[in-house]
SEFI-425023 format. One record per residue (C-alpha): x, y, z; residue in three letters. Coordinates in Angstrom, 3 decimals. Layout:
<rs>
east; north; up; residuo
X; Y; Z; ALA
...
</rs>
This chain:
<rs>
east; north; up; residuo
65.289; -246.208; -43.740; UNK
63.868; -244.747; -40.284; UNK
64.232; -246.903; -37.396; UNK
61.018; -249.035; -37.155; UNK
59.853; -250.165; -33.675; UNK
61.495; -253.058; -32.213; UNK
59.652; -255.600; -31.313; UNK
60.202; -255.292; -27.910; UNK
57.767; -252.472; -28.163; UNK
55.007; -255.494; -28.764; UNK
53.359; -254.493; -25.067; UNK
53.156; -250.741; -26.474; UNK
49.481; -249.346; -25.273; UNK
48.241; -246.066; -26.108; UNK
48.611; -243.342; -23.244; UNK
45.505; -243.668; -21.364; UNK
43.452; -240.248; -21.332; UNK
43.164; -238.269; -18.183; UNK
40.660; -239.402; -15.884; UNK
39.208; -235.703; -15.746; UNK
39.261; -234.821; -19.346; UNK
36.019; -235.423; -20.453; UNK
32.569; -233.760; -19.101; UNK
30.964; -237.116; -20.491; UNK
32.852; -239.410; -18.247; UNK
32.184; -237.284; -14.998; UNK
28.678; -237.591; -15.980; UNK
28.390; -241.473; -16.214; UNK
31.056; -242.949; -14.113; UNK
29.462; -244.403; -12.142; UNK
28.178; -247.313; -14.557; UNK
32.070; -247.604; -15.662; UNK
31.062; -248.128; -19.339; UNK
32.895; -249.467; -22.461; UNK
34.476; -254.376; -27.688; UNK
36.394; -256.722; -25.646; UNK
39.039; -259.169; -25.750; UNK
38.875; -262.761; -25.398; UNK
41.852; -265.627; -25.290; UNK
41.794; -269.145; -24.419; UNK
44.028; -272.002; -24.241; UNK
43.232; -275.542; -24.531; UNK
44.542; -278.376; -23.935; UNK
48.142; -276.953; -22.233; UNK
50.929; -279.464; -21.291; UNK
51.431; -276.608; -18.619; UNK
51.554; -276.583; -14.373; UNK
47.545; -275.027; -13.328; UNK
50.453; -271.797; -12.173; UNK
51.852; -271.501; -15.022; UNK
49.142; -272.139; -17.668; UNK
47.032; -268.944; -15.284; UNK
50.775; -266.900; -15.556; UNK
50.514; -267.671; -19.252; UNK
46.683; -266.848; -20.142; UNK
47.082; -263.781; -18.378; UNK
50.439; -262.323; -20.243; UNK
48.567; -263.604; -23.568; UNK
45.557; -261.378; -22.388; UNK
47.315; -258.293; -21.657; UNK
47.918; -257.617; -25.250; UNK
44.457; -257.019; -25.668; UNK
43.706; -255.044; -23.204; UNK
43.324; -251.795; -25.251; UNK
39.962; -253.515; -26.567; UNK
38.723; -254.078; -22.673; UNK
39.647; -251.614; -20.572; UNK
36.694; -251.696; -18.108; UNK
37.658; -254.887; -16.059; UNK
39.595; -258.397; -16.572; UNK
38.807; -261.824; -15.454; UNK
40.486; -265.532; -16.142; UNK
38.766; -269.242; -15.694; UNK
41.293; -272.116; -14.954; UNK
40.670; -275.546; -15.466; UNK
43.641; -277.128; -16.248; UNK
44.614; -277.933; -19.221; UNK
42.228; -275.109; -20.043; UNK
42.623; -271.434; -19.319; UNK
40.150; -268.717; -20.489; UNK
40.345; -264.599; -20.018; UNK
38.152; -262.254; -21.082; UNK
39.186; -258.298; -21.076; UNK
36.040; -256.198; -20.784; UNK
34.626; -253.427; -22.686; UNK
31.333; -252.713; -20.950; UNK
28.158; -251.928; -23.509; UNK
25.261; -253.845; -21.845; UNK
25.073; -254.379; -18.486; UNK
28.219; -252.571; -17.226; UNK
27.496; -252.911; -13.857; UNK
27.146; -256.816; -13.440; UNK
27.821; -258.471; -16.848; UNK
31.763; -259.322; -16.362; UNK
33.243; -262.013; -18.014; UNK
34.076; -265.112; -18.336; UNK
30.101; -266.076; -18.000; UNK
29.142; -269.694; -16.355; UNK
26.205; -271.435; -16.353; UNK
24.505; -271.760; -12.765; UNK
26.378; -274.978; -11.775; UNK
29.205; -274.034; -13.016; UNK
30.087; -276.676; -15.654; UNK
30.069; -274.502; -18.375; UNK
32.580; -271.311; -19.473; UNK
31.914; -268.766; -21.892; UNK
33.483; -265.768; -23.094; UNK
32.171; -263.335; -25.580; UNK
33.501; -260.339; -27.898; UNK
30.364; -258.568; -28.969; UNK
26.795; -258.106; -29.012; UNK
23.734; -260.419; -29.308; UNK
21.115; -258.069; -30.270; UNK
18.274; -260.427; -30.234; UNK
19.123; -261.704; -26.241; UNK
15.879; -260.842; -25.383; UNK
13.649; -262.442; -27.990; UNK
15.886; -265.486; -27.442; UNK
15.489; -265.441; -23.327; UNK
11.733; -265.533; -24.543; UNK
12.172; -268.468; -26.396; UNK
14.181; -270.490; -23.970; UNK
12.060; -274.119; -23.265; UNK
13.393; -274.052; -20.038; UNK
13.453; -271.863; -17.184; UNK
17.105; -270.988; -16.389; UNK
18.126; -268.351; -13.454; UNK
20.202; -265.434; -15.358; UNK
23.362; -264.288; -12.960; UNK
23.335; -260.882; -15.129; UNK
21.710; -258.720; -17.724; UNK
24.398; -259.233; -20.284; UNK
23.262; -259.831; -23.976; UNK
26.007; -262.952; -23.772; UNK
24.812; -265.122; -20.877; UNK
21.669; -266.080; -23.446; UNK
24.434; -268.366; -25.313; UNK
24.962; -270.665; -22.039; UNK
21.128; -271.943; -21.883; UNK
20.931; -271.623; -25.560; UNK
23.930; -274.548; -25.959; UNK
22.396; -276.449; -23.552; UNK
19.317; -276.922; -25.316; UNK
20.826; -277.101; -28.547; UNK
23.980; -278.095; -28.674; UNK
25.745; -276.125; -31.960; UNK
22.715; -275.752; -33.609; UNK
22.083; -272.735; -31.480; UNK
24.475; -270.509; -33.829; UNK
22.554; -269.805; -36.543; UNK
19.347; -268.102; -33.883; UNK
21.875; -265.380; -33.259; UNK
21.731; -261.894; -34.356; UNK
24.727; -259.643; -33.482; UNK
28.676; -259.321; -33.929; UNK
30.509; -262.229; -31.718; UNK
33.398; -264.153; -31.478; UNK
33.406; -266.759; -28.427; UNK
34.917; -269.846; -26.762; UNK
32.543; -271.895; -24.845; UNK
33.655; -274.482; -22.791; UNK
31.900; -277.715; -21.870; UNK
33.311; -279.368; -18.494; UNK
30.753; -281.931; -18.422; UNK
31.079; -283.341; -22.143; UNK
35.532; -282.296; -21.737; UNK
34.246; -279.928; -24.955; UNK
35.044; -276.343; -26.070; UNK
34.193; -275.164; -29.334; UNK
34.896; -271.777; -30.811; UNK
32.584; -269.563; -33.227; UNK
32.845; -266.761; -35.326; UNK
29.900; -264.464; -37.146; UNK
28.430; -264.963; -40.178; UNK
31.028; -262.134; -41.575; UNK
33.686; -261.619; -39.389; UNK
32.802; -258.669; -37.713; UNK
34.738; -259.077; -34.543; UNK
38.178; -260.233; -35.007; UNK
39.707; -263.762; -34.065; UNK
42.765; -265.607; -34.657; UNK
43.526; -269.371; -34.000; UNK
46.925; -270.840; -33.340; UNK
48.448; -274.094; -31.916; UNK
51.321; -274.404; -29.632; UNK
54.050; -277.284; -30.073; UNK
52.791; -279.114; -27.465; UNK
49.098; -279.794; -28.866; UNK
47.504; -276.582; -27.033; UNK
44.747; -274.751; -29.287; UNK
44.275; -271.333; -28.642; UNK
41.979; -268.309; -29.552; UNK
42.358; -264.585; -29.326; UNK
40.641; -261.615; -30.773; UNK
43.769; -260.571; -32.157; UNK
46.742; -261.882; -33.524; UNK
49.429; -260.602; -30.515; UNK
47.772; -262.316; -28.446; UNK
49.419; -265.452; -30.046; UNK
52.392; -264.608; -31.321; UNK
54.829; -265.498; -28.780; UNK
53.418; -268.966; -27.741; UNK
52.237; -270.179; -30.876; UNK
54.033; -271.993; -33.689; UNK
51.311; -271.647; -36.311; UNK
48.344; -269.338; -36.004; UNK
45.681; -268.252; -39.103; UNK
42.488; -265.749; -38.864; UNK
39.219; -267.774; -37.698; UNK
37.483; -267.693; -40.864; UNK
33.882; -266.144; -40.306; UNK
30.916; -268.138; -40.490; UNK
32.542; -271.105; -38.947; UNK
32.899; -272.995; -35.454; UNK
35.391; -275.046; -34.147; UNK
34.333; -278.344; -32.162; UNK
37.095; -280.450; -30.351; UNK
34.735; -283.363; -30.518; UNK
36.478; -283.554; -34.092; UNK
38.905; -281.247; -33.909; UNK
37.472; -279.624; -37.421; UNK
36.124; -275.991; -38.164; UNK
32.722; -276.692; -39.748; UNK
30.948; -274.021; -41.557; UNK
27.462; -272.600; -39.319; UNK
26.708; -270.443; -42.253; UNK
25.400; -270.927; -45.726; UNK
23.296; -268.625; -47.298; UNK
21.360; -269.345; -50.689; UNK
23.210; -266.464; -52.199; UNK
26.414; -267.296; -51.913; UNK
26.463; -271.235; -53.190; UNK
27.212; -270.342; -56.704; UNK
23.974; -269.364; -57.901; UNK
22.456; -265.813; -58.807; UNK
19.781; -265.024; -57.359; UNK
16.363; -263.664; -58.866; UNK
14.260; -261.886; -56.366; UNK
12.261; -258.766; -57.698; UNK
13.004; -255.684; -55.686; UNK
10.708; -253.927; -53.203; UNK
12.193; -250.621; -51.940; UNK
10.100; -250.201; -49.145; UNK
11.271; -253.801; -48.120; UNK
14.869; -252.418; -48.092; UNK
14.120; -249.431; -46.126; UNK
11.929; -251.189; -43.314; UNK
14.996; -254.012; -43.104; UNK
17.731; -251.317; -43.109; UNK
15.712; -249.166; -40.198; UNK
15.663; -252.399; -38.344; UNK
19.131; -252.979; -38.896; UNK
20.214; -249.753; -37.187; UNK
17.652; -249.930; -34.625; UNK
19.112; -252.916; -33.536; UNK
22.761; -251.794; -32.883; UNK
21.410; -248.455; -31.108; UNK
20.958; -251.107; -28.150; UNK
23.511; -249.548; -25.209; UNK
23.702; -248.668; -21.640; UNK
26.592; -246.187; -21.983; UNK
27.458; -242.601; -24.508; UNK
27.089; -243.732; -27.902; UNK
27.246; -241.629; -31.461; UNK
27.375; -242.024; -34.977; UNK
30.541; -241.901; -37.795; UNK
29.936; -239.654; -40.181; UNK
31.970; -239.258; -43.277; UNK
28.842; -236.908; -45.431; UNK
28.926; -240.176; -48.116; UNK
25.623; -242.130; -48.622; UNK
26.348; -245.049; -45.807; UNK
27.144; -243.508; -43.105; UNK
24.875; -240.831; -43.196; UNK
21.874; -242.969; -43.744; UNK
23.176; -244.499; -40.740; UNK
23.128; -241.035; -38.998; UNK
19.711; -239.945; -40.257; UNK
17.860; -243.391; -39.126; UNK
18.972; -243.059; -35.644; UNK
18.411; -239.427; -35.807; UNK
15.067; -240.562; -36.073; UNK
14.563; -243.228; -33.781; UNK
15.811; -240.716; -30.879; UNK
13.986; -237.743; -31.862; UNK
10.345; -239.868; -32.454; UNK
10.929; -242.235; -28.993; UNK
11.482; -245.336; -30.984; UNK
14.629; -245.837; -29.171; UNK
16.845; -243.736; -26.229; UNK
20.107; -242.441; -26.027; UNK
22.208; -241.978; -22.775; UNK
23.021; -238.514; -24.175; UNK
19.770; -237.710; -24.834; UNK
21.225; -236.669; -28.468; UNK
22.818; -237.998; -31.130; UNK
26.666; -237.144; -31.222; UNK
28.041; -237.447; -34.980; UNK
31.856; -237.245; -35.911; UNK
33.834; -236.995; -39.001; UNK
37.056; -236.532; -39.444; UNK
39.816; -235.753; -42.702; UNK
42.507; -232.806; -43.901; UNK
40.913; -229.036; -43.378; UNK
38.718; -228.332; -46.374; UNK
38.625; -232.049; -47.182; UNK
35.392; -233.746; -49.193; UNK
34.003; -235.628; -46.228; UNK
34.211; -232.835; -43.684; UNK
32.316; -230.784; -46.104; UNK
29.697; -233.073; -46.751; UNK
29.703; -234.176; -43.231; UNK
29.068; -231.071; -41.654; UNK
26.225; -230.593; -44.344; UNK
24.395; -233.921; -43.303; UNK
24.664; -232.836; -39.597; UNK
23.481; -229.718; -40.067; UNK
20.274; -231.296; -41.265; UNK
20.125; -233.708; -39.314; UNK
20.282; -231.758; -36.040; UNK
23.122; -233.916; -34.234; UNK
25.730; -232.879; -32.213; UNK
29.172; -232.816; -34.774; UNK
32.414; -233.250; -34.078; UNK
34.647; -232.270; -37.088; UNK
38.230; -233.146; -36.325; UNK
41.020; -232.232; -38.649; UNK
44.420; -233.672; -38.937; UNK
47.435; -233.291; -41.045; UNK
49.159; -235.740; -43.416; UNK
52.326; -235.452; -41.169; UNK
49.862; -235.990; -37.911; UNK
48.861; -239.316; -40.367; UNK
52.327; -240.303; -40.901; UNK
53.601; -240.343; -37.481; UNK
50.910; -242.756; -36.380; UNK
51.654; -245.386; -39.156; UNK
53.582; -247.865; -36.834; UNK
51.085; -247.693; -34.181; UNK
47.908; -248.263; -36.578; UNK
49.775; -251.080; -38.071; UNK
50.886; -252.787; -34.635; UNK
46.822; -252.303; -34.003; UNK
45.565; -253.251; -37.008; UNK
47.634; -256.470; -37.746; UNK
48.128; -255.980; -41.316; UNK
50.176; -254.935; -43.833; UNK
47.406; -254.167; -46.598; UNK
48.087; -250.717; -48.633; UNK
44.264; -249.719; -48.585; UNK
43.195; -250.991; -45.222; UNK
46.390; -248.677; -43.831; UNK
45.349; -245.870; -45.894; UNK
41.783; -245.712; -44.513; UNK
42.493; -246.829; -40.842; UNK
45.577; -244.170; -40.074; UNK
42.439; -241.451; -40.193; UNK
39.979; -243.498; -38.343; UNK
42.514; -244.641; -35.692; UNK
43.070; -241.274; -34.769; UNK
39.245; -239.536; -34.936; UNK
38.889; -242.703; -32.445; UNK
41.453; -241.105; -30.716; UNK
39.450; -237.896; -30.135; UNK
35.744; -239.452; -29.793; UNK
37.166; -241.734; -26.584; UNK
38.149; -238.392; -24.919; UNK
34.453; -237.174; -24.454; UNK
33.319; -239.959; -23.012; UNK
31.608; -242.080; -26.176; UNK
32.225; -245.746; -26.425; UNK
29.823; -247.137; -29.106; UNK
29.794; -245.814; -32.152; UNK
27.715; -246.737; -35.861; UNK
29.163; -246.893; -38.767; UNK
28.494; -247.708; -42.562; UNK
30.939; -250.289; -43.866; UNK
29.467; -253.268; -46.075; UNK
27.297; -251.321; -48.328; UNK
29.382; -251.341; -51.063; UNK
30.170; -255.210; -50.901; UNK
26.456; -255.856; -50.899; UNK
25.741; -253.177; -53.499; UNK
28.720; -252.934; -55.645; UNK
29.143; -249.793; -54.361; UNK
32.933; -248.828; -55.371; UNK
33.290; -247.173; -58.751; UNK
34.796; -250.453; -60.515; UNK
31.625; -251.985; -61.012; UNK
30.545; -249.739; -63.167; UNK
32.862; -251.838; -65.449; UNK
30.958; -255.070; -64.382; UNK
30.275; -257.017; -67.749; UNK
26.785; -258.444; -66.490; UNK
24.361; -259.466; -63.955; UNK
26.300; -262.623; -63.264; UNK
29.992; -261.060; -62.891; UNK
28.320; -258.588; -60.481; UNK
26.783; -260.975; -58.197; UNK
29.984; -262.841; -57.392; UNK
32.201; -259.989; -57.041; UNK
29.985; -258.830; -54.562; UNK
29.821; -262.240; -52.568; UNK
33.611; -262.532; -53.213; UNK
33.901; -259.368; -51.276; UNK
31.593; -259.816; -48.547; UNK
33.430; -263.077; -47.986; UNK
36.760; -261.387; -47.819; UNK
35.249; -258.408; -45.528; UNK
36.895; -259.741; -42.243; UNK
40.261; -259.446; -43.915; UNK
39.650; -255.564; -45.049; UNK
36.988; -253.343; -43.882; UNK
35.517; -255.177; -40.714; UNK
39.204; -255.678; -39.654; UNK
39.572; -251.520; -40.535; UNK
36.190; -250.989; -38.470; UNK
36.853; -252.568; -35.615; UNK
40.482; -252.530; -34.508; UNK
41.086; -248.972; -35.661; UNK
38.128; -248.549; -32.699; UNK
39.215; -251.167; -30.182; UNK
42.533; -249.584; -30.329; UNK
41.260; -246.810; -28.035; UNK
38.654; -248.925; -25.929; UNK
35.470; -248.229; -28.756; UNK
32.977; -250.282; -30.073; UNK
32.137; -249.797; -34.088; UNK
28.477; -251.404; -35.150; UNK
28.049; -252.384; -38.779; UNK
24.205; -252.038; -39.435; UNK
24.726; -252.980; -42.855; UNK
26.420; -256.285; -42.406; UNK
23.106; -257.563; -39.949; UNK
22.582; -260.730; -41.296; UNK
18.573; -260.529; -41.501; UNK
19.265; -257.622; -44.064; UNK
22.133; -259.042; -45.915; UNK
19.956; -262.232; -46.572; UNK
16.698; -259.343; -48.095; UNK
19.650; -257.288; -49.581; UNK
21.779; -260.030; -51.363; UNK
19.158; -262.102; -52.801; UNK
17.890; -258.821; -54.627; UNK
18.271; -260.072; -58.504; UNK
21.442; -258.219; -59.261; UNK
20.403; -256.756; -62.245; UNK
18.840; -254.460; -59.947; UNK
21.757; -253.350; -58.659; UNK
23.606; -252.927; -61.990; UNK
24.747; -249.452; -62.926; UNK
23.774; -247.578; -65.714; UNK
24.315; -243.946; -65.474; UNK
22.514; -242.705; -68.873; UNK
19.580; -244.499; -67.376; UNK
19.905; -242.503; -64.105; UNK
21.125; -245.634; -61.519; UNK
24.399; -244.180; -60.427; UNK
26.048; -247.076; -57.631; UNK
24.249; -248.102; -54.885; UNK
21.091; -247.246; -56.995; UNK
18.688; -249.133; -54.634; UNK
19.706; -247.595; -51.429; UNK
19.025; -244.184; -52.899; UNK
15.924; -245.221; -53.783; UNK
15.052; -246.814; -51.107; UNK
15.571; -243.385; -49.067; UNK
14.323; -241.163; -51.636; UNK
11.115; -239.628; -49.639; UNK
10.903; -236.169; -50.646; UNK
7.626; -235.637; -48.866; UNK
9.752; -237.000; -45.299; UNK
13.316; -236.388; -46.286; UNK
15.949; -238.586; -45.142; UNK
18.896; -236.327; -46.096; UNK
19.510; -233.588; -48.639; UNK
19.256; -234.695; -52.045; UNK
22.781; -233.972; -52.924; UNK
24.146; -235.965; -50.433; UNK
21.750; -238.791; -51.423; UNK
23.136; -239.111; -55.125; UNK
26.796; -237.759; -53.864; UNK
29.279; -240.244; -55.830; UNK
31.052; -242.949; -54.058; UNK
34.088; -241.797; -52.526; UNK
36.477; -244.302; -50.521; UNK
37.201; -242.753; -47.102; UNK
41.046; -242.670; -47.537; UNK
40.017; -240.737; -50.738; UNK
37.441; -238.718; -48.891; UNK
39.457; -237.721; -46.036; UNK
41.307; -235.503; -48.842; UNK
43.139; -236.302; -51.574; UNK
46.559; -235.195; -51.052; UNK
46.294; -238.216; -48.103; UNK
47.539; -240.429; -50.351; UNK
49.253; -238.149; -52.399; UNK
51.427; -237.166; -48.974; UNK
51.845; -241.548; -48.113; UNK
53.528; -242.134; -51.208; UNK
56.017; -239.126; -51.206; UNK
56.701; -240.411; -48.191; UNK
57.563; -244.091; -48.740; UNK
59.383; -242.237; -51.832; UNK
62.004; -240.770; -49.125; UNK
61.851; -243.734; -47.056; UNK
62.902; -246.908; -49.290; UNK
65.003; -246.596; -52.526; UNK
64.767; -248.528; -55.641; UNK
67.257; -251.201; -54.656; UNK
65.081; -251.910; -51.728; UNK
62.648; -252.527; -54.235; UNK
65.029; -254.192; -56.474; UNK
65.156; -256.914; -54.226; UNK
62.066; -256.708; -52.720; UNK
60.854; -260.417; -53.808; UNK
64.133; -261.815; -51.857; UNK
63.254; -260.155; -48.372; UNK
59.291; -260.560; -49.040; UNK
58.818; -263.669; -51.098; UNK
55.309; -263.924; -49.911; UNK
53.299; -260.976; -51.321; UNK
55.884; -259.308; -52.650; UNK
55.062; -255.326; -52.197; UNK
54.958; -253.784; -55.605; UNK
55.132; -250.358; -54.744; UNK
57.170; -248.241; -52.272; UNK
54.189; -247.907; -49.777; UNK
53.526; -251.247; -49.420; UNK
56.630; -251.727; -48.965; UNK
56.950; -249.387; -46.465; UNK
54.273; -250.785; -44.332; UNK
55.386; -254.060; -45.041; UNK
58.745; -253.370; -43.362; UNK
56.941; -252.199; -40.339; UNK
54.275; -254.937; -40.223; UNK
57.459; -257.603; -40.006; UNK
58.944; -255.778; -36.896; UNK
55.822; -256.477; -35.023; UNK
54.602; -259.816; -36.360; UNK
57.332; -262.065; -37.333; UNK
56.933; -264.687; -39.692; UNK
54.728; -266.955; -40.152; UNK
51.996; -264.083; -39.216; UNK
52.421; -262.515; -43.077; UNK
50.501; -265.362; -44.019; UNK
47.472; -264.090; -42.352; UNK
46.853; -260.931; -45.047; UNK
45.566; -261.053; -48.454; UNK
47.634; -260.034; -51.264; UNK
47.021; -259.652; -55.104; UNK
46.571; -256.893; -57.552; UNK
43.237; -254.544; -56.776; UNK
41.766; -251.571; -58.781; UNK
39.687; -248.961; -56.304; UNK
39.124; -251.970; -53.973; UNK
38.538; -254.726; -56.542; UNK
39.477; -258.651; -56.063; UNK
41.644; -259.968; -58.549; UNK
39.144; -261.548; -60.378; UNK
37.659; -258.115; -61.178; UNK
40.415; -256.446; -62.855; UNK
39.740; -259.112; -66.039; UNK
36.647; -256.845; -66.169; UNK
38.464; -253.817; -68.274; UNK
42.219; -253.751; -70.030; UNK
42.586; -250.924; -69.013; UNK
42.138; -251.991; -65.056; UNK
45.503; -254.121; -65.744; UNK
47.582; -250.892; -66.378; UNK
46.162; -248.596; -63.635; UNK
45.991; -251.466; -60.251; UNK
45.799; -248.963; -57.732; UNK
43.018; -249.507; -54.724; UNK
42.289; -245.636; -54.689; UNK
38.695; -244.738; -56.167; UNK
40.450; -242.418; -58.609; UNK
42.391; -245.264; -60.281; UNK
38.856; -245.511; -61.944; UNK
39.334; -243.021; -64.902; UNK
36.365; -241.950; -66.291; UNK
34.262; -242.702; -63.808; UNK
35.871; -241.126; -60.652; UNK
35.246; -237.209; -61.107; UNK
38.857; -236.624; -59.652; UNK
40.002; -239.615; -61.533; UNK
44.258; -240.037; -61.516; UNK
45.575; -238.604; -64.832; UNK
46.975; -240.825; -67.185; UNK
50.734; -241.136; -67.409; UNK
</rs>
């Protein structure tokens, strides 16, 4: 089998780009723009020297996802470092944040989007050091303690520190939009990073912060901030309004267009993302909201003559944005494999399939300057948008595979989303994950949102409703009803087709013979994911296997779904066209 990378290649970084290669970066900077990193240690047995030396190392393996600037805390037997990707405030916002007496320590990966409204509401003056959307969490903890979490509206992942009360806690969003990992070393320490390398080396046990939770020292327990109605067991009953959906989902993007620096928009031509495109199209062109550029930049990316590129270009074209199509090969795909999976921290068949593309369009957008971009994952989790629900035996069944899904997001899509971005210094905004729609969206009686093809609701029925305004178009009708089509399946088809003729060359069948003795823990059942497997271990040695999912999957399904259909049993393949009869380029039947 080829040689995989050692892991001595574990403090591999991408080349970084030359600083005169992009006409967008000589334009702005001079506001040196651009998701960041955080890591923290807690209670260290280590020297104030050494536990600084230690942080710092720790950090450096995130610096891909903060290029802009660095900075580290010490307060023995704490340490916290931040690595900065500037969005808001680039000029003055760095990180780690402290309140104005300097008691308290915070350090933030991603945006608050309501700072504002919650400055407003503040019962107490308090003297801001910056204009970051973060520095609102400092006087919001002092007023009210935890309970602070659930006023948020953003993407985050943070460690705040207490010096007064000897307290840190830890948080996560409601979905697990930014990345974070927890570990603990043999000496007691705690520690938190945005991504798993950052723990690898000094940690004896580490897991993925599950979302929706925070982590309070006072009792050493991860409580849960977030409970929503619609995900306690029950299915809920609410009677659609479709101009209620579109006024939530326009405020949805409108909130994540909220930058200081060269943002755009990913467009793959399939419902989500151009929806996404179109709404901030909008906002632009009518004032509602500004862009550095002045115009909205789209991209796409997939295999020349691919589906999305297509359908892409077609959306743009109406829209009016500035497109980038970029093209690659299968071979250009293969080659950047090990890198995508030392990035992405995973070994899962699907999530490789649809980040290798992704990874490098990210790639090509950080060249021209961009470093925000919107994109349209999470529609399909809170629609049942992927073509297996059509098999969904009733209103019920439907309801929880969708909250099943949304609750395993952080481990597939968001993880996709955001590292595949990070990886190149970009930050990816999820306007369908905002948790003011998602609590509108999911608490839609699902019956609405069941699919029924002779009666004209093909998936994500609601959504096309929603936008279906001939007299103010949001998009061309054929791209409005265009069929679901998962972006490693939209990026062309002979994607996949080339990944497993590969793995067929690379591993042999007595590899796979014995497969279950080398992997005993989610055994890979095919050649790919065995493939990726192989090169997941040479980064992240074990117990760090324990962090991914496993379990058969149809098109994207949990395992609980494929008891939907016998015939889901015989075909468990996480491409859309494992669907047959439903997908229109369904796999033939062997």
């Amino acid at each position: 089998m080829q040689a995989l990378l050692s892991r001595t290649c574990r403090a591999f970084k991408p080349r970084s780009l030359r600083p005169n290669a992009s006409l967008l970066a000589r334009d702005f900077r001079a506001t040196r723009p651009t998701a960041c990193g955080i890591l923290a240690i807690f209670d260290s047995s280590l020297s104030e020297s050494k536990l600084r030396k230690q942080a710092l190392e720790c950090a450096k393996t995130l610096r891909h996802r903060g290029p802009d600037w660095n900075g580290i805390v010490v307060n023995p037997p704490h340490a916290i470092a931040h690595e900065r990707l500037a969005i808001i405030d680039p000029e003055s916002g760095e990180q780690p944040l402290t309140s104005n007496d300097n008691t308290i320590v915070l350090s933030v990966n991603g945006e608050i989007y309501n700072h504002k409204e919650l400055r407003g509401e503040l019962k107490s003056s308090y003297d801001f050091k910056t204009d970051s959307d973060c520095e609102v969490i400092i006087p919001l903890y002092q007023e009210y303690g935890v309970e602070f979490i659930n006023k948020l509206r953003g993407m985050f992942s943070f460690v705040l520190y207490d010096k007064k009360n000897e307290r840190y806690i830890a948080v996560r969003d409601h979905i697990g939009i930014t990345p974070m990992y927890m570990g603990f070393g043999a000496d007691g320490s705690v520690m938190f990073s945005s991504e798993l390398k950052g723990l690898i080396d000094v940690c004896s046990e580490y897991k993925s912060f599950p979302p929706g939770h925070y982590y309070d020292s006072k009792n050493g327990n991860l409580n849960k901030w977030y409970e929503p109605e619609w995900a306690d067991g029950r299915v809920p009953a609410e009677k659609l309004d479709l101009s209620s959906v579109r006024a939530a989902f326009e405020q949805a993007v409108q909130r994540r267009m909220m930058a200081d620096v060269p943002w755009g928009v990913l467009l793959s031509g399939g419902l989500d993302s151009s929806l996404v495109a179109s709404i901030a199209k909008r906002k632009t062109d009518r004032g509602e909201m500004s862009s550095v550029l002045n115009e909205v930049h789209s991209f796409s990316i997939g295999l020349e003559g691919s589906p999305d590129l297509i359908a892409a270009k077609k959306v743009a074209d109406f829209l009016g944005t500035k497109h980038h199509n970029y093209t690659f090969t299968v071979n250009q795909g293969i080659d950047a494999l090990e890198e995508v999976i030392y990035h992405l921290e995973t070994y899962d068949v699907t999530t490789i399939r649809a980040s290798t593309p992704m990874f490098l369009m990210a790639r090509k957008i950080k060249s021209i300057g961009i470093k925000m971009v919107l994109s349209g994952e999470g529609a399909d989790e809170v629609f049942g948008g992927y073509l297996y629900f059509h098999k969904a035996p009733n209103r019920e069944e439907f309801h929880h595979e969708c909250v099943r899904k949304l609750d395993a997001l952080h481990l597939f899509d968001c993880l996709r989303a955001n590292k595949s971005t990070s990886a190149w210094g970009i930050e990816a905004r999820v306007p369908f994950l905002d948790k003011d729609f998602l609590e509108l969206a999911m608490n839609i009686d699902p019956q609405e949102k069941m699919i029924d093809v002779k009666g004209g609701r093909i998936e994500k029925w609601i959504m096309r409703a929603a936008f279906d305004t001939p007299e103010d178009p949001y998009l061309p009708n054929e791209v409005l009803y265009r069929q679901k089509e998962q972006f490693s399946d939209g990026v062309g088809y002979s994607w996949i087709d080339g990944l497993k003729d590969y793995a067929e060359e690379m591993v042999n069948d007595k590899q796979m013979q014995h497969a279950k003795h080398r992997f005993p823990h989610n055994t890979p059942q095919t050649k790919e994911a065995y493939l990726y497997r192989s090169i997941f271990d040479s980064y992240f040695p074990d117990p760090a296997q324990l962090t991914v999912p496993g379990g058969p999957s149809i098109a994207c399904s949990t395992p609980a779904a494929i008891e939907w259909d016998k015939a889901f049993k015989n075909m468990a393949d996480p491409s859309g066209r494992a669907v047959a009869g439903i997908h229109d380029e369904a796999y033939e039947k062997e």
